[in-house]
N, C-alpha and C positions, 0 to 999 in steps of 0.2 A: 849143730848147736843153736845157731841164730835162726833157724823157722821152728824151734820146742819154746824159743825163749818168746815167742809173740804166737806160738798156741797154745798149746797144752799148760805150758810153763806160765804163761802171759800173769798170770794173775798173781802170782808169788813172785816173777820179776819184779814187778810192780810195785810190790809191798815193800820188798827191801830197798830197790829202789830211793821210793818216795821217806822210806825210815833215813836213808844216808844223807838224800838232800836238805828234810826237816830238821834233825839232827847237827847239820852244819849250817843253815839260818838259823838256829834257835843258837848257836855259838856266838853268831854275829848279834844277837839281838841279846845275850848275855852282856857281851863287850859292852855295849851301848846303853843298858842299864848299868854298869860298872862307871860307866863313867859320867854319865847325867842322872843318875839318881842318886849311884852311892859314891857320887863325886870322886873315884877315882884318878888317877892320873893315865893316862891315854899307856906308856909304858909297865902299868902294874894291871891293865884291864887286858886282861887277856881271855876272855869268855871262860867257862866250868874247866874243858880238858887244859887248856891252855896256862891256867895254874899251876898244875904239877909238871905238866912238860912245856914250857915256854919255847921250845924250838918249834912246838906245831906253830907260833903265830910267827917266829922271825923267818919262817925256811919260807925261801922264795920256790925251792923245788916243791917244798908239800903243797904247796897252794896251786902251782900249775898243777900237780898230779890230780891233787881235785879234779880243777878246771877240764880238766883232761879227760878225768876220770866221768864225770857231768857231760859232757859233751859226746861219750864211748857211747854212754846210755841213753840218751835220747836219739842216739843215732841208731842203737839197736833195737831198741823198742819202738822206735818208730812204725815201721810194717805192720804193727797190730793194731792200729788206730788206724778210724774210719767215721770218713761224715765229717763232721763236727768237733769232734776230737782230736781229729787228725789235724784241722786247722789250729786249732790252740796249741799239739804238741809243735809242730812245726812252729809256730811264736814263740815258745821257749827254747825250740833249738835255734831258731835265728837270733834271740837277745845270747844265749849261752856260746853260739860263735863271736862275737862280740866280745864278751865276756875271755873266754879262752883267749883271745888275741892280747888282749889287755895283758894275760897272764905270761904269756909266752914274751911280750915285751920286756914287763919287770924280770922273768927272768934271765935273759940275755945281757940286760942290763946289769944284774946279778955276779952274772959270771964272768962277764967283760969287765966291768967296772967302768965304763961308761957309759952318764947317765946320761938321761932327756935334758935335752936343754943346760945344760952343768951342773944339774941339781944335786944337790948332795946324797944321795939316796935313790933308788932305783923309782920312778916315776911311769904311773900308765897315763895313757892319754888325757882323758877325763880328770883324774887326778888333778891336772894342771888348774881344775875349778872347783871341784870338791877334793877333799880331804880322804884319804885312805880310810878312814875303819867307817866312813858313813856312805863313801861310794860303795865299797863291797858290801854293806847290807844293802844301799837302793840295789844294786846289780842282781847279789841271791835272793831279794824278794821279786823283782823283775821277770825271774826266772821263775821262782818256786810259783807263781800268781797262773799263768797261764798253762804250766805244768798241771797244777791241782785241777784247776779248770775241764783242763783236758782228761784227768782219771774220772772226774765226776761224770762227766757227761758221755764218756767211756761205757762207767756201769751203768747210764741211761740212754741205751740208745734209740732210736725211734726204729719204727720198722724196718726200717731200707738200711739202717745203719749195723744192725741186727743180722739181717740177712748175709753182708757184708762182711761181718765178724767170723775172724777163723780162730780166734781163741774164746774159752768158754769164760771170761769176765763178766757177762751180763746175766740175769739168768734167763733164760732161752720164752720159758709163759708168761713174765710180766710185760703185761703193756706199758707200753708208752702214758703217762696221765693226760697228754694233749690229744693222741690216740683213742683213747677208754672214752673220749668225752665226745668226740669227735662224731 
């Protein structure tokens, strides 16, 4: 399953992918409009899905299972990145370790019911300096930033990077534009 999903597969992995993790920043960047634009109260802005099911934003499991789930994927598609790409996705799986850790605190926290520091509420590190619904968006943009990075220059690979590639994401006769000029 895991060398179809960074060959043949690589490219429709990809897509769904990058749909799930867009998908859940553009939730966080919903919230954030709900609340500095349409002035909202922090407890009624719960991003698009978050409105009809409110338990997606309070369950401390759904959000590790992301976490989790984000961290499953840049671990498995990792193998099909090369060159240049492969440095960036490795940047967003090292903020996305980070990230998951955070998760995996608040939820222990969750479950134990003790928190960071005696805080009233399950608390991740960082937290302790920003604010929950502004850290998880700095965090899923932190993430999503060198993720994109890394599909773009994926489907741009240079020669060597090409040669390199064992799934068919790029397409095989376009040059390189540093290449063609070259």
């Amino acid at each position: 399953m895991l060398p179809a999903l960074n060959t043949r597969h690589h490219r429709a992995a990809l897509g769904v992918f990058a749909f799930v993790v867009v998908a859940h920043w553009a939730e966080h960047i919903a919230q954030a409009v709900q609340v500095y634009v349409l002035g909202w109260r922090l407890p009624e802005a719960r991003g698009v899905l978050g409105l009809p099911f409110p338990w997606l934003v309070t369950s401390e499991w759904m959000h590790y299972g992301y976490a989790l789930l984000m961290l499953a994927g840049l671990i498995m598609l990792r193998r099909g990145f090369t060159g240049r790409s492969r440095t960036w996705w490795n940047v967003a799986l090292g903020i996305q370790v980070w990230h998951h850790f955070e998760h995996l605190l608040l939820l222990v926290q969750a479950m134990t019911g003790n928190h960071l520091l005696g805080k009233p509420v399950p608390t991740s590190i960082i937290q302790l300096l920003v604010p929950r619904m502004e850290l998880h968006l700095f965090y899923n943009t932190l993430v999503t930033i060198p993720m994109v990075v890394a599909m773009i220059l994926h489907l741009r690979p240079t020669t060597a990077e090409r040669a390199a590639m064992r799934c068919s994401c790029a397409p095989r006769l376009a040059a390189h534009p540093r290449e063609a000029t070259a």
